[in-house]
N, C-alpha and C positions, 0 to 999 in steps of 0.2 A: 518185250521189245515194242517199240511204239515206230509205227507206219509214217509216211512224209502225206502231208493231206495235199490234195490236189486242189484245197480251198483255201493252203495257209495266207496268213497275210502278206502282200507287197512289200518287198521293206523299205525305206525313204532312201533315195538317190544322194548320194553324197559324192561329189567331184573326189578325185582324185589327187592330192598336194604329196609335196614332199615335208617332211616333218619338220623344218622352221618355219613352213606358212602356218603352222599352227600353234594356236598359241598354247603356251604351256606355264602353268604355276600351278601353287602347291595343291589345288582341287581339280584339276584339268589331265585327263591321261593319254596316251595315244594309244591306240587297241595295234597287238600285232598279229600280224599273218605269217609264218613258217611254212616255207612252200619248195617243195624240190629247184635243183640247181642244176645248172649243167654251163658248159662251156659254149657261147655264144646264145646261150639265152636271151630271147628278146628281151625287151624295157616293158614296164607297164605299160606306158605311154604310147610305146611302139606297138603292142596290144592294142589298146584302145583305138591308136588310128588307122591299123589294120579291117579292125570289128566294122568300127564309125563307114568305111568305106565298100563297103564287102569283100574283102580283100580276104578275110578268114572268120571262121565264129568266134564268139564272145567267150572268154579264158573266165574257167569258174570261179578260180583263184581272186583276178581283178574283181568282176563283179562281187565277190562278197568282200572283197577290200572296201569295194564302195560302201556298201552296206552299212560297215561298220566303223567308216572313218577311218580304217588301217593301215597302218605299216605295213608294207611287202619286206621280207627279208628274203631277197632274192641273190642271186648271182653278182648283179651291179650295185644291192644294196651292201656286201659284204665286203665285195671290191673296193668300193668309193665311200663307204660309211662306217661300217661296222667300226669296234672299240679295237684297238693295238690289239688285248689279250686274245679276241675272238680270231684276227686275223693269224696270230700267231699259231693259234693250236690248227688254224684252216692251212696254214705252209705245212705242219709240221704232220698231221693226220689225216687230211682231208677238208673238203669242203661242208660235210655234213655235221662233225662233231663242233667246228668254226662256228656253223649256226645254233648250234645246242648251245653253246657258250655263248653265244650273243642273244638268247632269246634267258637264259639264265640271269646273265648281268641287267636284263633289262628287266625283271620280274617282278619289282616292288617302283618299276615308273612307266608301267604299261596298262592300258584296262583290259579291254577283254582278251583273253589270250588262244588263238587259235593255229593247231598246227594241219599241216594238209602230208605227212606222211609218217609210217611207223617208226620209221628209221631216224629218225628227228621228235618227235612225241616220247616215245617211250624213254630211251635213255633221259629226257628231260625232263619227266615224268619222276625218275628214280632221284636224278638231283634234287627233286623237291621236297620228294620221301626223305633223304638224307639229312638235308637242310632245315625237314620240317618248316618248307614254307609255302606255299602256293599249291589251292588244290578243284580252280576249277578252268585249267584247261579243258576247248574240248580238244579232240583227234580223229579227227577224216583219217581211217585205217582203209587199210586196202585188205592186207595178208597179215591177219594176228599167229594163223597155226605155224607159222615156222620156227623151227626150235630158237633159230639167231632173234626170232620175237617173242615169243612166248616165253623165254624166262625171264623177259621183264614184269609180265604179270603171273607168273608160276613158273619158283616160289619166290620173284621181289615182291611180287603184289607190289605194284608201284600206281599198278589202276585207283590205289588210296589217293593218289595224288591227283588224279584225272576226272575233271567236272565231268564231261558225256563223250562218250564215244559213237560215232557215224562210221557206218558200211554200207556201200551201196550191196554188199552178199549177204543175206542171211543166214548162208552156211556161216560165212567166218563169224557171225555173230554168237551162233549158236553154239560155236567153240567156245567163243569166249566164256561163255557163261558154264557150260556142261563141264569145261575142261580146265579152264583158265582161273574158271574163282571171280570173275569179275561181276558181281552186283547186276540182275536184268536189267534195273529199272537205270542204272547206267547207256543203255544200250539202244540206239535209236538206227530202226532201217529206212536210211534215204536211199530213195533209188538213184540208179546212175543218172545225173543231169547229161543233156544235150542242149548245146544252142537250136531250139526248131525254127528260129529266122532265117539262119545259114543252111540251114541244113533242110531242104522242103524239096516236095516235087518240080523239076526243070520242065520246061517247055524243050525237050530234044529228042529227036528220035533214038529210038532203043534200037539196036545193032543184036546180031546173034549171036550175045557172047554175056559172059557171067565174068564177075570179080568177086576176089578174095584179100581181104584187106589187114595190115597189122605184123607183128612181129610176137610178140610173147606166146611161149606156149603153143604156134601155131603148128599143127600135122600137115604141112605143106605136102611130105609123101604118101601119105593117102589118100590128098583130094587128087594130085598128078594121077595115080595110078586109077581111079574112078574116072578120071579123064578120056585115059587110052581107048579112042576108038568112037567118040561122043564127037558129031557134026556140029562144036560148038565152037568159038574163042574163049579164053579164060584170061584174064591181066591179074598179075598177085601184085597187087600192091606193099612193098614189105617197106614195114618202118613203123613209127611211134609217135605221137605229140609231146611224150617226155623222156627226155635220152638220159643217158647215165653223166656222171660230171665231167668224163671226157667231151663230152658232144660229139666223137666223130663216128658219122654214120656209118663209114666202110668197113670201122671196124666194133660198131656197134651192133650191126647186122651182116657179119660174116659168115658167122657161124649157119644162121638161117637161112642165105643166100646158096651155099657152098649145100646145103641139106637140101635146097629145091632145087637147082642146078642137078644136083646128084638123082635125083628120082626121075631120069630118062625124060626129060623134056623133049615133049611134040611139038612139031613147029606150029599148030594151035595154041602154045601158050608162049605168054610173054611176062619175065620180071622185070619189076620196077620198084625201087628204090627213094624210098622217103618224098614219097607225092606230096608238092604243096595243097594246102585245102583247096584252091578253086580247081585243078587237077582233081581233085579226090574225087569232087563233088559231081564233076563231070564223068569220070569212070561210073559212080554211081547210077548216075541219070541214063546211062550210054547202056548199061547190063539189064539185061530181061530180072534177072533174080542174084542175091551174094550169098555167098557159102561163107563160115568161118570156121573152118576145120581146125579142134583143138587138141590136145596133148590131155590126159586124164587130171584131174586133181582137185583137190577143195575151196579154190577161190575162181571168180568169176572171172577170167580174164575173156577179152574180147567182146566186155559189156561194150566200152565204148563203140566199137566198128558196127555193132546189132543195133545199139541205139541209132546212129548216124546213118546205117542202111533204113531200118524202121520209119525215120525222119525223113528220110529221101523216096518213102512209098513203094519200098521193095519187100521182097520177100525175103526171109532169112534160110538157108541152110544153114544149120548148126549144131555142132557136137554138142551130147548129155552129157554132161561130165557131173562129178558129183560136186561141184559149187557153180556151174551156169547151169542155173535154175529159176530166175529170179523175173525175168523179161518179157520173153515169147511163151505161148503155151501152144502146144504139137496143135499143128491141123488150120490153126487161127491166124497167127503173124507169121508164122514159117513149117519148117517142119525138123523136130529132134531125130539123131542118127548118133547109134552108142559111140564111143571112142576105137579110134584103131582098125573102123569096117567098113573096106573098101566098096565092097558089093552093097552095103547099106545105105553106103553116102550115094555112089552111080546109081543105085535105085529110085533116091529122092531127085538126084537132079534130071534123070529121064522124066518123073513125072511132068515139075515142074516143065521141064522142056516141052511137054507133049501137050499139056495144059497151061495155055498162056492165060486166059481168063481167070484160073486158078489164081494164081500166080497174082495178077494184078488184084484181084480180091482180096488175096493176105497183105500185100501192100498196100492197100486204103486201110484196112482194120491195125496194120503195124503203124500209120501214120495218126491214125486217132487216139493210138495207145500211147502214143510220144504224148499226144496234144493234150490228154487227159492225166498224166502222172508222171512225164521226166521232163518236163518243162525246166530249164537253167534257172529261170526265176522263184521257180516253187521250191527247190533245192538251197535257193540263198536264202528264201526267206526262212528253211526251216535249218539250217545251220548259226544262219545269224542268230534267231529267236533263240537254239539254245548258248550261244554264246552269251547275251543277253542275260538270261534267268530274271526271272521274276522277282528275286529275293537275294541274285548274288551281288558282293560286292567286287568291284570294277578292279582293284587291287587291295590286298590283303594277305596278311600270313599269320598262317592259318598255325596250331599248335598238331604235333603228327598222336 
């Protein structure tokens, strides 16, 4: 498995058009991006002039659209553009199998082809396998070990069909390969990008209180009950950057809400519900140190919150779990506390508490480790390059 170098090259700036500003004939391709969906999903555009203003950080999806000259096939792309058949199977099964069918139909008039989820990759991965046509998509995966994933590549081995596959966990990579059947030299670990323009130390006083930020996965009742009785504030910020295709957050983060609510809430804590970024940023900047209390399991969930605390020159609390392992190392940017141990986590954040210098010293060393290896741009340029390939052809079909 090949590393994201923190020296890859820039890659060229390409404005952003809608696919008739560009020209198209029979040598000319438009490269596509497959990107999660959801209901009231911003525009690119609306992206862009968010970013352009500070209004939020830079969407990783955009940026290597630019990159690559690409097509978004988004929520408004599918709505307002996609082919009859795509919209059709999107009424009739959803939104996700709609975009497998429009990134399908478009297979032999796209160049480079990249998807940004399993749920979307894989199954149109296996179309390819069937069709014997197209075999170098990459796939920004998240979660390969779940059975509903992994029996696309054991036993479809549909990974035949898939130029490179990127994870920002090296566990889930190391499934793929030990477990999955899928080819190492397939396998490339980019770390989790973060925008570090948006995301930097504030000029604001730090208040005595700590945040917990995110939704998946999180042990919101263990960090409460490590709470009980600690002379601190705590804000959980509960919510996501990518919602399900419903989009509605009340009932996207119910379940989580109803699970923290229920762990005897002290009037030292307060939930809050799908914080906008400059909100986030300032919970960030406002907390001595951030906990991400997580639930056990083999994929990295609450990379992104660790990185954006890390980037904001905090300290991290964070559950070991066996796939977040990738990021912080115990003692340096934060400190590890096993899964499910109340007295372990209240033990880390006494220290932390008792040790403010501490504390700000693992946040310079977590802000230098953003600045040195999760840089947003180091990550486009090494996704882009393997979309690129040195030797592949921009569309082609390929015999299985």
């Amino acid at each position: 498995m090949r590393g994201c170098s923190a020296g890859a090259p820039k890659p060229k700036q390409l404005p952003l058009q809608l696919a008739q500003d560009w020209p198209m004939d029979d040598k000319t391709y438009r490269s596509l991006l497959l990107v999660p969906t959801w209901a009231g999903q911003e525009s690119c555009a609306a992206l862009e002039r968010m970013a352009a203003v500070g209004a939020a950080p830079r969407t990783d999806y955009v940026e290597l659209a630019r990159a690559l000259g690409a097509e978004i096939i988004d929520m408004r792309f599918m709505t307002e553009r996609a082919t009859r058949t795509a919209r059709m199977v999107a009424r009739c099964t959803g939104i996700s199998l709609g975009q497998v069918v429009e990134g399908f139909l478009r297979r032999d008039r796209c160049g480079h082809l990249v998807v940004k989820a399993d749920r979307l990759g894989l199954p149109l991965a296996l179309l390819f396998k069937l069709t014997r046509s197209r075999r170098d998509m990459v796939l920004i995966s998240a979660w390969l070990s779940p059975p509903k994933n992994a029996v696309f590549l054991w036993p479809l081995k549909a990974h035949s069909h898939i130029g490179e596959i990127t994870s920002s966990s090296s566990v889930q990579l190391e499934v793929a390969a030990s477990r999955l059947g899928v080819p190492r030299e397939k396998l490339h670990h980019a770390l989790q990008p973060v925008d570090e323009r948006f995301w930097h130390p504030v000029d604001e006083p730090v208040e005595n209180m700590i945040c917990s930020v995110g939704s998946e996965r999180r042990d919101y009742p263990t960090l409460l009950e490590a709470l009980q009785g600690l002379r601190v504030r705590a804000e959980l910020a509960v919510g996501s950057t990518v919602l399900r295709p419903a989009g509605d957050p009340s009932a996207e983060f119910a379940v989580t809400s109803r699970q923290t609510a229920g762990g005897a809430l002290s009037p030292n804590v307060r939930v809050r519900q799908q914080v906008n970024a400059q909100d986030l940023r300032r919970l960030y900047a406002r907390s001595r140190f951030v906990v991400i209390p997580l639930l056990d399991g083999d994929v990295d969930v609450g990379v992104t919150s660790i990185c954006e605390a890390m980037a904001m020159g905090k300290a991290v609390v964070v559950t070991r779990t066996r796939g977040q392992v990738d990021v912080i190392r115990d003692g340096e940017q934060g400190i590890y506390v096993p899964p499910g141990d109340p007295r372990a986590l209240r033990a880390a954040l006494e220290y932390l508490l008792s040790h403010p210098a501490e504390a700000e010293r693992m946040g310079r060393v977590g802000r230098a480790l953003i600045e040195a290896r999760h840089r947003l741009d180091t990550w486009v340029a090494l996704v882009a390059g393997l979309a690129r390939g040195p030797d592949r052809p921009r569309a082609t079909r390929a015999s299985a």
